[in-house]
Each structure stands twice: as C-alpha cells, then as structure tokens.
Backbone as ProteinMPNN parsed JSONL, in Angstrom:
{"seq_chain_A": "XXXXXXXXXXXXXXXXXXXXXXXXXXXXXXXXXXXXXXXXXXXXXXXXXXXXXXXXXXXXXXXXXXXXXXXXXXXXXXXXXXXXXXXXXXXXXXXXXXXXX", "coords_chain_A": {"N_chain_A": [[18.709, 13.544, 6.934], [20.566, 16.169, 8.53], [20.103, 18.499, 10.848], [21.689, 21.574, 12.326], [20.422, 22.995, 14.514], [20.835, 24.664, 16.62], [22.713, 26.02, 15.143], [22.058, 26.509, 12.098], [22.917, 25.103, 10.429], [24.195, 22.129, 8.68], [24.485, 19.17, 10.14], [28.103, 17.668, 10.839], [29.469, 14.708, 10.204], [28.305, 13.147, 12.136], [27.372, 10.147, 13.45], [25.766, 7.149, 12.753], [23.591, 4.976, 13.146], [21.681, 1.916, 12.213], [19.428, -0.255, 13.114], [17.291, -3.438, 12.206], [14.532, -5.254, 13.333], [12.663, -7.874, 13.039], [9.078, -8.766, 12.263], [5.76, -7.993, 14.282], [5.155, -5.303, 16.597], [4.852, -6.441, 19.059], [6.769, -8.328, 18.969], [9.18, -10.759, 20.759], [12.197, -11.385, 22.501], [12.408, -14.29, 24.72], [12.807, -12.911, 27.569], [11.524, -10.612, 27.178], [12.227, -8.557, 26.085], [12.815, -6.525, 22.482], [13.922, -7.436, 20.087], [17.052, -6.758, 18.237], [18.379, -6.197, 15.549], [21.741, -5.036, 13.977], [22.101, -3.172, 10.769], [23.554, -1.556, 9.767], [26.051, 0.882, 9.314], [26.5, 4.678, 9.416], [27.822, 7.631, 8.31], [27.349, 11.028, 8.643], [27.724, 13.409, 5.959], [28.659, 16.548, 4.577], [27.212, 17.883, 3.631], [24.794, 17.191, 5.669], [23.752, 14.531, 5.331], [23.595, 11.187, 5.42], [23.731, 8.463, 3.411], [21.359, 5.437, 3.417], [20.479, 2.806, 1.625], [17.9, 0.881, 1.546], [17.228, -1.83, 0.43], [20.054, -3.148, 0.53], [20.242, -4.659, 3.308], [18.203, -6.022, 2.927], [17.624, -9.392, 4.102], [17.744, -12.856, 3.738], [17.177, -14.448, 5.584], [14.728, -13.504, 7.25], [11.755, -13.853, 7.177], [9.719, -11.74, 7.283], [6.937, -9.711, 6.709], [6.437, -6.634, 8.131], [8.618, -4.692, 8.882], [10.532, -2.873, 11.889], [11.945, -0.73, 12.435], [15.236, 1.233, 13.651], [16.944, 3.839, 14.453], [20.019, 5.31, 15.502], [21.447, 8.572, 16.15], [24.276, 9.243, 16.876], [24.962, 11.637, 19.011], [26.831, 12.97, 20.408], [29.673, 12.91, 20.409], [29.506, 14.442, 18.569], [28.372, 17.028, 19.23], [30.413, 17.851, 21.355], [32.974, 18.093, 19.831], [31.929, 20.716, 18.67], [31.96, 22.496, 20.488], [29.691, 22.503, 21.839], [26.999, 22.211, 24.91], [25.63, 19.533, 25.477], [22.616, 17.984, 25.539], [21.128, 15.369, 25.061], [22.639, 13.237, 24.568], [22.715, 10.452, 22.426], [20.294, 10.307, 20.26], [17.325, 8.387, 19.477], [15.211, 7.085, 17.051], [12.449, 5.49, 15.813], [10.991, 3.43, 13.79], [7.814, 2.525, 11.48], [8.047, -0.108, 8.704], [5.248, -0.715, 6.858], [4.562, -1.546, 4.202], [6.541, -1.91, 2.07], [6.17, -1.207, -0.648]], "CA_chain_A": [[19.33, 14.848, 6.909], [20.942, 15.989, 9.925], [20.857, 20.331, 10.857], [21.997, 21.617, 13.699], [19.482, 23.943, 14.632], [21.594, 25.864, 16.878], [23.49, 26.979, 13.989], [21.41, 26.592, 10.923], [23.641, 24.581, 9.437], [24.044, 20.877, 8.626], [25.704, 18.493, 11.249], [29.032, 16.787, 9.775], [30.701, 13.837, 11.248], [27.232, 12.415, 12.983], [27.713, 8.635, 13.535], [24.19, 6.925, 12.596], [23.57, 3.116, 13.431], [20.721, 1.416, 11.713], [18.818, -1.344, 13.679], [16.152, -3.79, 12.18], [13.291, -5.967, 14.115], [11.365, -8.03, 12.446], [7.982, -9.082, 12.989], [5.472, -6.957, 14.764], [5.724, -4.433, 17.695], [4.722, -7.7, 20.314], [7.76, -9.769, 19.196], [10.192, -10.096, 21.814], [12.919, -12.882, 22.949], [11.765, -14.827, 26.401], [13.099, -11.367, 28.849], [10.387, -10.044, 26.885], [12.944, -7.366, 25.343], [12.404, -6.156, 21.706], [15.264, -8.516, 18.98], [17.455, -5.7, 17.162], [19.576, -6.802, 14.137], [22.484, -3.879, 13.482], [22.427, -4.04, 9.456], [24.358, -0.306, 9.133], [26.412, 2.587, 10.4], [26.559, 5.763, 8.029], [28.129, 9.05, 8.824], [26.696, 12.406, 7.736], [28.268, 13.843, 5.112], [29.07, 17.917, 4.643], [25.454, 18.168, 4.096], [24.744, 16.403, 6.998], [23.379, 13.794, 5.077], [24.01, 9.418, 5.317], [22.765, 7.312, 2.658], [20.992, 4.014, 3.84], [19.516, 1.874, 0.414], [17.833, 0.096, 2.116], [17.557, -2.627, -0.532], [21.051, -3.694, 1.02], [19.617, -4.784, 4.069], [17.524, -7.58, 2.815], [18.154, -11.294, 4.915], [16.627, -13.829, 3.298], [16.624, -15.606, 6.624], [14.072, -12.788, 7.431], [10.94, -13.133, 6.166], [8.479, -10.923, 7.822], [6.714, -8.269, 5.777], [6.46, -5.551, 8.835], [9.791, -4.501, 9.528], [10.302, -1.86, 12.6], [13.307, 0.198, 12.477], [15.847, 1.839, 14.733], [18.123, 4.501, 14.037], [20.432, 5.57, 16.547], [22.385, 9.422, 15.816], [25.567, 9.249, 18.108], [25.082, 13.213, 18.985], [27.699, 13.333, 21.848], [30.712, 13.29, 19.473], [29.794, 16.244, 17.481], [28.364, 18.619, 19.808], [31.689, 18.021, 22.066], [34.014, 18.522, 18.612], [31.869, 21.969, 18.187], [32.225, 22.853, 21.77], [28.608, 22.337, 22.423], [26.693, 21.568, 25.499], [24.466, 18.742, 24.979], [21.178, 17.278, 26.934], [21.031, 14.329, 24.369], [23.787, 12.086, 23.879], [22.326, 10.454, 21.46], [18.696, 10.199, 19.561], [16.913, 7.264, 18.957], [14.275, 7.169, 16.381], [11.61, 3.726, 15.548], [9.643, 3.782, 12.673], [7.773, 0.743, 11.247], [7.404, -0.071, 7.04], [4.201, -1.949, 6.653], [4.025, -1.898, 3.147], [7.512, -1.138, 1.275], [5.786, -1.354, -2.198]], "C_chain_A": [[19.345, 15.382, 8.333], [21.149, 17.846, 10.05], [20.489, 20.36, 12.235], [21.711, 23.077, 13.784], [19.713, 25.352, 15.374], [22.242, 27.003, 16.112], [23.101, 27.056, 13.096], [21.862, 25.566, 9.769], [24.18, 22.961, 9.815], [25.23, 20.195, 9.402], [26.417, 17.519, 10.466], [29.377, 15.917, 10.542], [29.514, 13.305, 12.69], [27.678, 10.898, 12.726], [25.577, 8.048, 13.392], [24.038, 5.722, 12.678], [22.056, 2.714, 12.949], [20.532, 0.248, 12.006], [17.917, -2.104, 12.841], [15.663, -5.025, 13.242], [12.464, -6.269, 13.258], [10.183, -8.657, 12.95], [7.011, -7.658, 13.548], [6.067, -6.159, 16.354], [5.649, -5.741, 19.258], [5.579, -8.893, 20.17], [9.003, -9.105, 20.32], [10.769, -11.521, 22.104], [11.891, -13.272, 24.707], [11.89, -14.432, 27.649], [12.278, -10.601, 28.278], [11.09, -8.383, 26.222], [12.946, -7.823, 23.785], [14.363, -6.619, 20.91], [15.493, -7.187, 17.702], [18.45, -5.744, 16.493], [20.425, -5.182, 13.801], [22.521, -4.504, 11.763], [23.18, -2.927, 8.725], [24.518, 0.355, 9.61], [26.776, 3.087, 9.09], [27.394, 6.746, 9.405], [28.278, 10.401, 8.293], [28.085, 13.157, 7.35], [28.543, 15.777, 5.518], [27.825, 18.591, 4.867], [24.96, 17.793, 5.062], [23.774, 15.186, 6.798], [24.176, 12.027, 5.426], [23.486, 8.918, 4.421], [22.686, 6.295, 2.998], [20.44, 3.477, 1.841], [19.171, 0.907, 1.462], [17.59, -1.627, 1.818], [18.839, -3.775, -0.289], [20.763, -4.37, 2.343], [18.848, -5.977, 3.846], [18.163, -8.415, 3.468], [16.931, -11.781, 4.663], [16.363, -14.52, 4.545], [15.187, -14.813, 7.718], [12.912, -12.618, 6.413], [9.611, -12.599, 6.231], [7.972, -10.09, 6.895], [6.804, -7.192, 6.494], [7.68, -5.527, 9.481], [10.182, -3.082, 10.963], [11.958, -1.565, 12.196], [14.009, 1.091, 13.571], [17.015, 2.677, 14.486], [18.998, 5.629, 15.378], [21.724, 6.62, 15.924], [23.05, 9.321, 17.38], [26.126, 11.021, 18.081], [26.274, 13.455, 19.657], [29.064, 14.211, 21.073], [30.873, 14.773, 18.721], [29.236, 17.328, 18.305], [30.058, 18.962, 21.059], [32.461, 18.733, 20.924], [33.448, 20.238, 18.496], [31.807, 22.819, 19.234], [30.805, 23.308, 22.485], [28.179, 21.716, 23.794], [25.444, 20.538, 25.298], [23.712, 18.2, 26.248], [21.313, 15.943, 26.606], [22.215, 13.442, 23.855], [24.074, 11.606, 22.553], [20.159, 10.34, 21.274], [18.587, 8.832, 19.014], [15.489, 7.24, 17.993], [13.384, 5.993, 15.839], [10.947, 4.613, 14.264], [9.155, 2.221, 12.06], [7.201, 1.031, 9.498], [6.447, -1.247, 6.549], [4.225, -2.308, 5.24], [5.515, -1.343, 1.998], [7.118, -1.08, -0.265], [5.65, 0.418, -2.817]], "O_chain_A": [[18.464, 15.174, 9.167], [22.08, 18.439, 9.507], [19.694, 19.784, 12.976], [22.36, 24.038, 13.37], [19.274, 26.482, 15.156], [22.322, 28.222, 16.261], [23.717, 27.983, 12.572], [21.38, 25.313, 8.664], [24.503, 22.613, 10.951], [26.431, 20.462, 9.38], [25.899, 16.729, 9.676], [29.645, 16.255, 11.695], [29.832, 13.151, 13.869], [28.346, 10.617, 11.731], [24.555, 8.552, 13.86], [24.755, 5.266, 11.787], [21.187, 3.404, 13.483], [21.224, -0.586, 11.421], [17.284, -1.172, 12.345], [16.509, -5.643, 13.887], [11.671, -5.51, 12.7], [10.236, -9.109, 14.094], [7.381, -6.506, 13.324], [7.09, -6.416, 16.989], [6.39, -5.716, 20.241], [5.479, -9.98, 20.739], [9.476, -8.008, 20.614], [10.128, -12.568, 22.013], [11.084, -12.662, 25.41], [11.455, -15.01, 28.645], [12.159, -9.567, 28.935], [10.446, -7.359, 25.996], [13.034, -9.018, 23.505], [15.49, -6.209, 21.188], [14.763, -6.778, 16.799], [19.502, -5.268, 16.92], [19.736, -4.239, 13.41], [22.795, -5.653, 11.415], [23.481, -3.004, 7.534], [23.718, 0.846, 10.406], [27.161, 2.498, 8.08], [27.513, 6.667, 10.628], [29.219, 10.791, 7.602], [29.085, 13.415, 8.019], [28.591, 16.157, 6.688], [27.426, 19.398, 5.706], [24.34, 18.802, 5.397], [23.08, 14.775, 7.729], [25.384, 11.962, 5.649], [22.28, 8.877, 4.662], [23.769, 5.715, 3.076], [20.054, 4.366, 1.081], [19.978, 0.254, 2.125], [17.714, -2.503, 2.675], [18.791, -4.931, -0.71], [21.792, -5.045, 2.35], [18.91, -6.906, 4.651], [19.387, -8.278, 3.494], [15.77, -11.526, 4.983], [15.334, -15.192, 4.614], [14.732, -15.39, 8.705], [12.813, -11.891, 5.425], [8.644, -12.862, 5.516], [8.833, -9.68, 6.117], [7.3, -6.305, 5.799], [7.894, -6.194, 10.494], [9.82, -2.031, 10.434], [12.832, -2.298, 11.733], [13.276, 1.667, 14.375], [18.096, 2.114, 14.311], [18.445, 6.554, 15.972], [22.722, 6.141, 15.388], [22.567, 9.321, 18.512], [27.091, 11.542, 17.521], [26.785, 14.5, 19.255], [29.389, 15.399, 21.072], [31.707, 15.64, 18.46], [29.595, 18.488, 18.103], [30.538, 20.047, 21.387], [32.607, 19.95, 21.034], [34.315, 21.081, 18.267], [31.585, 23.997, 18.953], [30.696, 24.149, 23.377], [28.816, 20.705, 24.087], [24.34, 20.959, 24.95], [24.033, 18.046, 27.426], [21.583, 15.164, 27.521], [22.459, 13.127, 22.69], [24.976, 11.908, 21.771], [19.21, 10.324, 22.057], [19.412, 8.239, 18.319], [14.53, 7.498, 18.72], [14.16, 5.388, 15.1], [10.616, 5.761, 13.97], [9.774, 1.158, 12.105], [6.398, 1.866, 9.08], [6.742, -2.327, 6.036], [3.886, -3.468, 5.005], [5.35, -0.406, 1.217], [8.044, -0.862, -1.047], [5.362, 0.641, -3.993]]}, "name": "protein", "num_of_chains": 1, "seq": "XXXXXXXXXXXXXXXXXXXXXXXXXXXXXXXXXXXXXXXXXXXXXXXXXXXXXXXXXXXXXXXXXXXXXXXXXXXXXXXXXXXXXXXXXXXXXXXXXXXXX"}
C-alpha cells in the first residue's frame, strides 16, 4: 500500500518491480555483487495498492528455503505527473522470508 503522505491520499499509477535472491545474504556471483531474479512488475491501483501472490513466483529450479527480496517503487513518474518535486526517484526496499510457513 502506497500513500502519498504529502497529500494523505493513496499514490495511483506507482510502477513496482519485484526482485528475488536466493540463498542467504553472503551469496553473490564471482564480482561479489548480490544475483537478482525480476519475477514481477505491479502497478498501484486507485487505492494505491499492487497485488503480488507470491505463490506465483515459485522456480522449481530454485530451491533455497531463505529467499531475500527486492522491491523497487518507480516514484519519479508519479510525483512528476502530480507536479511534485521529488528527492527519491525511486525506493528500494529488501526484506528476507526465512520461514514462509
């Protein structure tokens, strides 16, 4: 859920990109940079909602149990469209699901 705090009211027309990484936080290719699978783009709704399931997302050729996550809101777009000045381009957010049970 996406509000745009300036105004109180929920950001429409956000672009949202959904990364996964599997393995833990110390995997990395041989430049020692962090392996990030795109597996979804959403774009917030009226509410300023996206739905991910993430259920869709499964790769069997993936079969880590600790998945890290990466979600990347593409701010630029919508504070330009509302004639905002922005600091943040976009937002990047990690989170990791040790235990999806």
């Amino acid at each position: 859920h996406v509000l745009d705090t300036s105004t109180g009211i929920p950001a429409y027309g956000i672009n949202i990109s959904l990364y996964i990484s599997p393995g833990s936080q110390d995997s990395a290719n041989e430049d020692g940079e962090k392996q990030w699978i795109l597996v979804g783009e959403r774009t917030t709704n009226s509410d300023g909602r996206a739905k991910f399931i993430f259920a869709e997302f499964e790769n069997p050729h993936i079969s880590e149990e600790v998945m890290t996550y990466k979600m990347i809101f593409w701010t630029e777009n919508y504070f330009q469209r509302t004639g905002t000045p922005t600091f943040y381009p976009k937002v990047e957010i990690y989170f990791r699901i040790v235990d999806p049970a």
